[in-house]
DRENDO-1510 file (C-alpha; in Angstrom, 1 decimal, always signed):
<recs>
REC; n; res; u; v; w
REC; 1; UNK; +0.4; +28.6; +12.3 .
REC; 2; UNK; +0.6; +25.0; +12.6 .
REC; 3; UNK; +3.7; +23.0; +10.7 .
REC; 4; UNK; +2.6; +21.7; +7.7 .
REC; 5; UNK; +4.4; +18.1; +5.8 .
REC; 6; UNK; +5.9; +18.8; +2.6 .
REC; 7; UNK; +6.5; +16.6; -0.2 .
REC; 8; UNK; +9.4; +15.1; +1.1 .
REC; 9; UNK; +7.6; +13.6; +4.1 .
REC; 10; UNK; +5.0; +12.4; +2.1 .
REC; 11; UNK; +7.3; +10.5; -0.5 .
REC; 12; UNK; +9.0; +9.0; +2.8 .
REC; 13; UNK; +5.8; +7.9; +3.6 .
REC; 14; UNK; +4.7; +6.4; +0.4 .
REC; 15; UNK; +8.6; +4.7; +0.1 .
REC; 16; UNK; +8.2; +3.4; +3.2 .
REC; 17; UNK; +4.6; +2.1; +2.6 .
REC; 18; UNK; +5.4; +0.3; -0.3 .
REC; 19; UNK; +8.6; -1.3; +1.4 .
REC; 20; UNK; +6.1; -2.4; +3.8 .
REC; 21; UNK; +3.5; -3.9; +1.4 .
REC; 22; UNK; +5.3; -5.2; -0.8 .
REC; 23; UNK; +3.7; -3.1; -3.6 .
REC; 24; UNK; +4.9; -0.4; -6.1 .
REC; 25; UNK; +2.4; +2.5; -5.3 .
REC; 26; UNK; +2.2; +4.7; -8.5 .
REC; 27; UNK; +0.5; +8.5; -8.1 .
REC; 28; UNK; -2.5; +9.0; -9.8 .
REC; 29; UNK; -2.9; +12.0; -12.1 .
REC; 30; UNK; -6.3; +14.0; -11.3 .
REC; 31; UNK; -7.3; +16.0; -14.0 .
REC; 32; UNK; -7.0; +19.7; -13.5 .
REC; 33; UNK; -5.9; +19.3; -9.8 .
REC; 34; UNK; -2.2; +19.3; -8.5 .
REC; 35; UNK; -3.1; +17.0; -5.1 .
REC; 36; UNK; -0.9; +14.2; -4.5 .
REC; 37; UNK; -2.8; +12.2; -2.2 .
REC; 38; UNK; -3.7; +9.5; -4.1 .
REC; 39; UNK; -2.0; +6.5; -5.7 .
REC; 40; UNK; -2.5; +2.7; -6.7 .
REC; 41; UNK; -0.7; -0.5; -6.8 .
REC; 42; UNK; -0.6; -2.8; -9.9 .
REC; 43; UNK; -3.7; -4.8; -8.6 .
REC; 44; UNK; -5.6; -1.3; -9.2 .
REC; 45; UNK; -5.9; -1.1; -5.3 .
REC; 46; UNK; -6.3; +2.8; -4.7 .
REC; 47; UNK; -4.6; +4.9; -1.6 .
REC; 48; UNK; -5.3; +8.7; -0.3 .
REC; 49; UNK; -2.5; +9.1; +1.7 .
REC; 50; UNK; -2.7; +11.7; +4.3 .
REC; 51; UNK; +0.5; +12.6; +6.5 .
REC; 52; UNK; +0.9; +15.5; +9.3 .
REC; 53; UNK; +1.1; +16.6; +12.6 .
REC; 54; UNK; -2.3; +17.2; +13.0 .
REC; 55; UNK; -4.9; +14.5; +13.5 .
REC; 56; UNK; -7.4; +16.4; +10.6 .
REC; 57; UNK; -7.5; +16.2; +7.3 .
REC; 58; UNK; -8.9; +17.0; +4.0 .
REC; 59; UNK; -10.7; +14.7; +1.4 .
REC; 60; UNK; -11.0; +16.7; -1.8 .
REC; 61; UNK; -13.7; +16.0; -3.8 .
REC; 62; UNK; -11.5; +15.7; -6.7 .
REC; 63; UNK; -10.2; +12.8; -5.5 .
REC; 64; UNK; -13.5; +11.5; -4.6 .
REC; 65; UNK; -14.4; +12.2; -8.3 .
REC; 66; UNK; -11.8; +10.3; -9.3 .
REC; 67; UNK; -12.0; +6.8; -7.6 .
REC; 68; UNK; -15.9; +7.5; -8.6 .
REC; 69; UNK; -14.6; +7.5; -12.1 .
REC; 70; UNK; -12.4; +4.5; -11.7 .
REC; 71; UNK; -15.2; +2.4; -10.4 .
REC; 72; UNK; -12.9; +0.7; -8.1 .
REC; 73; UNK; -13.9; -1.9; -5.4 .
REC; 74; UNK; -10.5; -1.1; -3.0 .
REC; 75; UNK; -10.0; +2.3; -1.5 .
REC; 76; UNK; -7.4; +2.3; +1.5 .
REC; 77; UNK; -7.1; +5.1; +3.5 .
REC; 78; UNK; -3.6; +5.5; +4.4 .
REC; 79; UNK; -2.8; +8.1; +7.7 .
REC; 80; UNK; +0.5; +8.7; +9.1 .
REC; 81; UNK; +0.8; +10.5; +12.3 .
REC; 82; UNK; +4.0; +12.6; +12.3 .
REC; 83; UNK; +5.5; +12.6; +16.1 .
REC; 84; UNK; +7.9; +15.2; +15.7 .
REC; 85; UNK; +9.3; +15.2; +19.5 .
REC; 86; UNK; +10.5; +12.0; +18.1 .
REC; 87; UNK; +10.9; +11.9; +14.8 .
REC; 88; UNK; +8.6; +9.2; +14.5 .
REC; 89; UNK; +5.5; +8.4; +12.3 .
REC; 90; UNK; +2.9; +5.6; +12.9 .
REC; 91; UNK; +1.3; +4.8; +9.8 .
REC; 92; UNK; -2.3; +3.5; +10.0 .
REC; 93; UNK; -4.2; +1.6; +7.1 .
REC; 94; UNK; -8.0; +1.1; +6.6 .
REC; 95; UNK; -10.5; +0.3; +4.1 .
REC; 96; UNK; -12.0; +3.6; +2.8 .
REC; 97; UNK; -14.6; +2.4; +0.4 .
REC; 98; UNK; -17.6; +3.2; +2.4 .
REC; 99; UNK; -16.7; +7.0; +2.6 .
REC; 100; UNK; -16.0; +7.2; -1.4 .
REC; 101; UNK; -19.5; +5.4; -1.9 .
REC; 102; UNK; -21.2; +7.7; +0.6 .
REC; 103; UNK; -19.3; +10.8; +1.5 .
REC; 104; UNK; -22.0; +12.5; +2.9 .
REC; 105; UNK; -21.0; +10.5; +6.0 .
REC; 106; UNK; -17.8; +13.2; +6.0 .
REC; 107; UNK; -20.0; +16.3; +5.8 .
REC; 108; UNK; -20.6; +19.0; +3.6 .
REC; 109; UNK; -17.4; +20.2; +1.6 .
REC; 110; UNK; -15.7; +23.2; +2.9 .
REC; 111; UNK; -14.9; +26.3; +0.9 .
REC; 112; UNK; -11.8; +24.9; -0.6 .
REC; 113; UNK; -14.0; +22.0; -1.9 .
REC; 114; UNK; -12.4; +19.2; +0.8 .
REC; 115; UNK; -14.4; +16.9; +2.8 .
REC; 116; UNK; -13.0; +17.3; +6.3 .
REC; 117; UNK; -12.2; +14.8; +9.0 .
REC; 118; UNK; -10.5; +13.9; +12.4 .
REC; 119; UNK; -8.7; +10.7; +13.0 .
REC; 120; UNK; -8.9; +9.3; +16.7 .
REC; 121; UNK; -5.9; +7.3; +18.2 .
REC; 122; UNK; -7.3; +4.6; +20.0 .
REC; 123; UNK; -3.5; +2.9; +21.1 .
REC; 124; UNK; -3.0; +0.2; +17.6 .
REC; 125; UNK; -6.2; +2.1; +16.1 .
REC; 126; UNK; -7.6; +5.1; +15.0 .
REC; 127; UNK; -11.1; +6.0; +14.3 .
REC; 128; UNK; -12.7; +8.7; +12.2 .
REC; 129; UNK; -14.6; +11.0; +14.8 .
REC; 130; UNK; -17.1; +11.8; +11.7 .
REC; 131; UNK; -17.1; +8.3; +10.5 .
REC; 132; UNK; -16.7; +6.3; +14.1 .
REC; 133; UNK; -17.1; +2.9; +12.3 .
REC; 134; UNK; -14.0; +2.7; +9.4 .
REC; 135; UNK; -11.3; +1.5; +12.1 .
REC; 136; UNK; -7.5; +1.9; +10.8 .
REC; 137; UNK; -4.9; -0.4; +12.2 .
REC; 138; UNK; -1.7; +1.0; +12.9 .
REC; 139; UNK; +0.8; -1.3; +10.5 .
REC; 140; UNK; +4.1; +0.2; +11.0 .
REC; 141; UNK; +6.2; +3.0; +12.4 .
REC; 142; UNK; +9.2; +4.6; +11.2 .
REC; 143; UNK; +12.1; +7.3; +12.0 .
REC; 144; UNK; +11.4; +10.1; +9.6 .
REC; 145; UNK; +14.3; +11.3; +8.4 .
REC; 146; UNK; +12.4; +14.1; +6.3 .
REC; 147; UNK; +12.5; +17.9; +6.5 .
REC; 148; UNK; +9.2; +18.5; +8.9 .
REC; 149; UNK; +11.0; +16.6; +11.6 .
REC; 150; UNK; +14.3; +16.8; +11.4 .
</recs>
């Protein structure tokens, strides 16, 4: 069974992210869900944050729901790639609007209702393999001090 983060790497992740930008990222409540993915900045810019290990994730719909709801203009997908011989994470940031207007270019939802997809390190970038155009830029790395890699 593969390692999976915890909350503590992803609130290193969002702490550091925030020191980065300059922004205070808040979490946004989903009704009747307890996923933590999302957040916003007092511009009403919106974040799913994925963190792990592995270079797939899941996009609930819930979420999707949400930012539907909101109406908003500025979705960022956030990824941060946990290198644990290192302790390291790269964190990679993209404009994820396109996929929250048209997630059918993810897929089909799985049985646990996510929309799932595979980032593609390209050096500075990464790639969705599903989505090959929404390029992320690597913005920052950081030693994780958090309980997956330590």
């Amino acid at each position: 069974m593969n390692a999976r983060c915890n909350d503590n790497d992803r609130d290193e992740l969002i702490i550091n992210l925030s020191r980065h930008l300059n922004k205070e990222l808040i979490q946004v409540k989903i009704p009747k869900s307890r996923v933590k993915k999302l957040y916003k900045d007092r511009e009403n810019n919106f974040y799913c944050v994925f963190i792990g290990k592995e270079l797939w994730h899941g996009l609930y719909t819930s979420m999707l729901e949400a930012l539907t709801i909101k109406n908003t203009g500025k979705v960022f997908l956030v990824a941060g790639v946990l290198n644990t011989d290192v302790a390291i994470a790269d964190v990679y940031l993209g404009s994820f609007h396109n996929i929250v207007m048209n997630p059918s270019l993810l897929g089909n939802p799985n049985k646990n209702n996510q929309l799932d997809f595979k980032l593609i390190l390209h050096g500075n970038t990464a790639t969705l393999r599903e989505s090959p155009d929404l390029a992320l830029k690597r913005i920052f790395s950081y030693k994780s001090q958090s309980g997956m890699l330590v």
